[in-house]
C-alpha positions as CSV (number, residue, x, y, z in Angstrom):
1,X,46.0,15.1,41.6
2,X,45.9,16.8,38.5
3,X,44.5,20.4,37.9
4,X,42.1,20.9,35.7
5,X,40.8,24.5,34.0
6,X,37.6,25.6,34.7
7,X,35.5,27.4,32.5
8,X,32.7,29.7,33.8
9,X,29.2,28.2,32.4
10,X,25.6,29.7,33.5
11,X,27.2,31.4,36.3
12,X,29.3,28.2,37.9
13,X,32.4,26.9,37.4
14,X,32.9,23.7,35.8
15,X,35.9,21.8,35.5
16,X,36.9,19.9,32.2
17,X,36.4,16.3,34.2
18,X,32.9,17.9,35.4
19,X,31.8,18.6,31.4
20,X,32.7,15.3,30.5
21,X,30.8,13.5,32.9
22,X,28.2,15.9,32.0
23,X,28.2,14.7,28.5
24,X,28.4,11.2,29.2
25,X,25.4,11.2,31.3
26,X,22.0,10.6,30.1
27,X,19.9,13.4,28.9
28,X,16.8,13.9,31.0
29,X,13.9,13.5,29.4
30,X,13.3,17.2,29.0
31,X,16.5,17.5,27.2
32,X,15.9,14.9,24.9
33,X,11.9,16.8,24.3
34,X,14.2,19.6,24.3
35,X,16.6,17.9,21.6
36,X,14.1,17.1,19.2
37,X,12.4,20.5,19.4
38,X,15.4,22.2,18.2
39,X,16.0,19.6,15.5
40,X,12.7,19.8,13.8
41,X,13.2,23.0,14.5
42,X,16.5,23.7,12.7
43,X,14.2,21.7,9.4
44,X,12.0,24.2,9.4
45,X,14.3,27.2,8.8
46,X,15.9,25.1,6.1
47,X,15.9,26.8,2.5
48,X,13.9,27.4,0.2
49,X,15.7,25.5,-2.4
50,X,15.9,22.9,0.1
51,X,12.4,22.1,-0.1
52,X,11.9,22.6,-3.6
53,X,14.7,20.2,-4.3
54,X,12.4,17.7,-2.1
55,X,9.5,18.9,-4.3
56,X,10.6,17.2,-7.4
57,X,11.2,14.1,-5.8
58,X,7.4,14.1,-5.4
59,X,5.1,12.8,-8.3
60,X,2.3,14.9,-8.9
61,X,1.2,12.9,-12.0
62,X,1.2,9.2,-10.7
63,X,-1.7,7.0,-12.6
64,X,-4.6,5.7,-10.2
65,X,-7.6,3.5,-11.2
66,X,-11.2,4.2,-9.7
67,X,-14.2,2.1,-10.5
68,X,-17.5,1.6,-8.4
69,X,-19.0,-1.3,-10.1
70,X,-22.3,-2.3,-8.3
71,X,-23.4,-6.1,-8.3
72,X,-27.1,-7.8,-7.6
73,X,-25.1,-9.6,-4.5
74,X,-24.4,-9.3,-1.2
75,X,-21.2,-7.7,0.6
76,X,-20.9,-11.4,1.9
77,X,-21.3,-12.7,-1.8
78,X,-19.1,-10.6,-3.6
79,X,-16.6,-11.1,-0.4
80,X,-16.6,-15.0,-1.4
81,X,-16.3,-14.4,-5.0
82,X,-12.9,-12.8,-4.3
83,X,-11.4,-14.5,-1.4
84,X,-12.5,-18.2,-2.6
85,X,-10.3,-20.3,-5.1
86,X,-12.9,-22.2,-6.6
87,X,-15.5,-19.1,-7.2
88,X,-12.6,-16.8,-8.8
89,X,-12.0,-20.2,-11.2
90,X,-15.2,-19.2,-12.4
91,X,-14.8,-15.5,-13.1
92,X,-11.2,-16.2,-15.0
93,X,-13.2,-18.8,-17.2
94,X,-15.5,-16.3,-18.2
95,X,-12.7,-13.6,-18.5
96,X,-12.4,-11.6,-21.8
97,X,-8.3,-12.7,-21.0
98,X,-9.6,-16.4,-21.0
99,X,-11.7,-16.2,-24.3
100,X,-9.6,-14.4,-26.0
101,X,-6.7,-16.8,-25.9
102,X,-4.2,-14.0,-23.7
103,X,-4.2,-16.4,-20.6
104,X,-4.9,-19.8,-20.7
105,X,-7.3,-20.5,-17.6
106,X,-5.8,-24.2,-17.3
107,X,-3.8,-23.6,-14.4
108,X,-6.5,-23.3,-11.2
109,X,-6.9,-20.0,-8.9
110,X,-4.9,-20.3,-5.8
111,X,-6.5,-18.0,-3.3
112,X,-5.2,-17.4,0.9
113,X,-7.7,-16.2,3.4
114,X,-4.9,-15.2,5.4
115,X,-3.5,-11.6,5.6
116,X,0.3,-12.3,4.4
117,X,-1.1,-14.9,2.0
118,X,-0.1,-15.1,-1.2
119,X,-2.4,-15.3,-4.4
120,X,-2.3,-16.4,-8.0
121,X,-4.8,-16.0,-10.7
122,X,-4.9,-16.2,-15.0
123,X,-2.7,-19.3,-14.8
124,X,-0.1,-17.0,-12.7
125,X,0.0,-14.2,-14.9
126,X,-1.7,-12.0,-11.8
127,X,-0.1,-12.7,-8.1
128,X,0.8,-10.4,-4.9
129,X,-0.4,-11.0,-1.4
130,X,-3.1,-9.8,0.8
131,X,-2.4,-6.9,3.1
132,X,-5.6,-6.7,4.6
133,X,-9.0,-8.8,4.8
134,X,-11.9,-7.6,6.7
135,X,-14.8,-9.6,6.0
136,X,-17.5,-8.5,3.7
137,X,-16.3,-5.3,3.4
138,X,-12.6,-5.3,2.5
139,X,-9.9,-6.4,0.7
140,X,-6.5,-5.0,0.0
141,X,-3.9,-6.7,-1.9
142,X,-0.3,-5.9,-3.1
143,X,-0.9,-6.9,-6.8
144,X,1.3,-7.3,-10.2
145,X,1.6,-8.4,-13.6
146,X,3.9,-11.6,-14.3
147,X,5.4,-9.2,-16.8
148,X,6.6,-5.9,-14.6
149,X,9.9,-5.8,-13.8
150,X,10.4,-7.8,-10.3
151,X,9.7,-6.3,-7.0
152,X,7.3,-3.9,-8.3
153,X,4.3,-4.5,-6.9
154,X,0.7,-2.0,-7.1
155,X,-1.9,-2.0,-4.4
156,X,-5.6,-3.1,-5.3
157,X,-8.4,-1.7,-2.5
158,X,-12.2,-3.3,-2.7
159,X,-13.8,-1.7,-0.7
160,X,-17.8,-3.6,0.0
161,X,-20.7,-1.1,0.4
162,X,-24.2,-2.2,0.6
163,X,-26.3,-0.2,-2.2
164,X,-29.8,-0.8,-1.7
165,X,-30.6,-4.4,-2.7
166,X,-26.9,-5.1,-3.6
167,X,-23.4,-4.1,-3.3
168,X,-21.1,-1.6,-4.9
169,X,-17.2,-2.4,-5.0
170,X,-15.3,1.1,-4.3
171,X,-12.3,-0.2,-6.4
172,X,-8.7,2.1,-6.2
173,X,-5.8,0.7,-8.1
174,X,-2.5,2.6,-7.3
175,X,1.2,2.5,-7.5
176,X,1.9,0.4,-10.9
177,X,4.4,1.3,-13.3
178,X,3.4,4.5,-15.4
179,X,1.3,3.7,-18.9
180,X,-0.4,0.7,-17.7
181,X,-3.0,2.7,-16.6
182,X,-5.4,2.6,-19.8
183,X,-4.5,-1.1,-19.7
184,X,-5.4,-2.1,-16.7
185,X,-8.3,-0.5,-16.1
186,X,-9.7,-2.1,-19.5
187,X,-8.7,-5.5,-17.5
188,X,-10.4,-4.8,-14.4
189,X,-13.6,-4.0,-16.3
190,X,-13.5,-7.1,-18.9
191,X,-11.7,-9.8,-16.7
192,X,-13.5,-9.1,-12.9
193,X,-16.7,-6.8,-13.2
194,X,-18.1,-8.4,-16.5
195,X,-17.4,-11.8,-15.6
196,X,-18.9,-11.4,-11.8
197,X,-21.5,-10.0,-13.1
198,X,-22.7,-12.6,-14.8
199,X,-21.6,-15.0,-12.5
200,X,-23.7,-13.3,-9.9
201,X,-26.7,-13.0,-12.1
């Protein structure tokens, strides 16, 4: 048998072998508790031009879009109007895109009522998917341009809130590319509140 050197640790003596079955063990929960303490720990006695490194990897000038048309419709109305194929057809046709010759409206809406669905309106020019439908009160879709670059896609909240005889859309556009902000939220206004407006009417 072979003799191994022992090292004197919290007051016992511990072989070599004895360490290394200690390490090779599985940590108790506590140690692992005990792990992650010191870990986060350790972060937050990083430098300070650690985290002002991290700081300028932050934007603190990204573009956002926030509109709270109101409608003469129900939440359940307006809900339609968006989620529906056929009723969207109708908006695009009245779109200021659609009259003024930017997107030809011959191509129809295609519209999934499924979260994960995928959607495609202005003859294709607009398309993402929905993230989340609850409703009449809310729909949020990852949404783009046919012309952005590819894999950048923005995220388009409606929120449905009734307002007295009728519904106001607490609209937040976010996370498309930098400059299009002006743009787009001249679209919104001329090719989905004007139009629903008068489609609702």
């Amino acid at each position: 048998m072979r003799v191994v050197a022992r090292k004197n640790i919290g007051g016992k003596m511990r072989s070599e072998s004895e360490k290394t079955s200690a390490l090779v063990s599985t940590p108790t929960r506590r140690q692992v508790i005990a792990g992650l303490a010191v870990a986060f720990g350790g972060l937050g006695l990083g430098s300070a031009m650690g985290w002002a490194e991290v700081e300028e990897d932050v934007s603190h000038t990204a573009e956002a879009i926030h509109q709270e048309p109101v409608f003469k419709a129900s939440r359940k109305r307006i809900y339609e109007v968006l989620t529906d194929a056929k009723q969207f057809d109708k908006v695009i046709q009245m779109s200021g895109a659609v009259k003024t010759g930017m997107v030809k409206g011959t191509k129809p809406a295609e519209i999934s009522r499924e979260v994960g669905g995928a959607f495609a309106l202005f003859g294709g020019y607009i398309f993402g998917r929905q993230l989340e439908l609850v409703p009449n009160e809310r729909i949020v879709q990852a949404w783009r341009v046919g012309s952005w670059e590819p894999g950048i896609f923005s995220i388009a909240r409606f929120e449905l809130v009734e307002q007295r005889s009728g519904t106001k859309i607490v609209f937040d556009h976010m996370a498309f590319p930098k400059g299009d902000g002006e743009h787009l939220a001249a679209g919104w206004k001329m090719n989905y509140w004007e139009p629903m407006e008068k489609l609702l009417a």
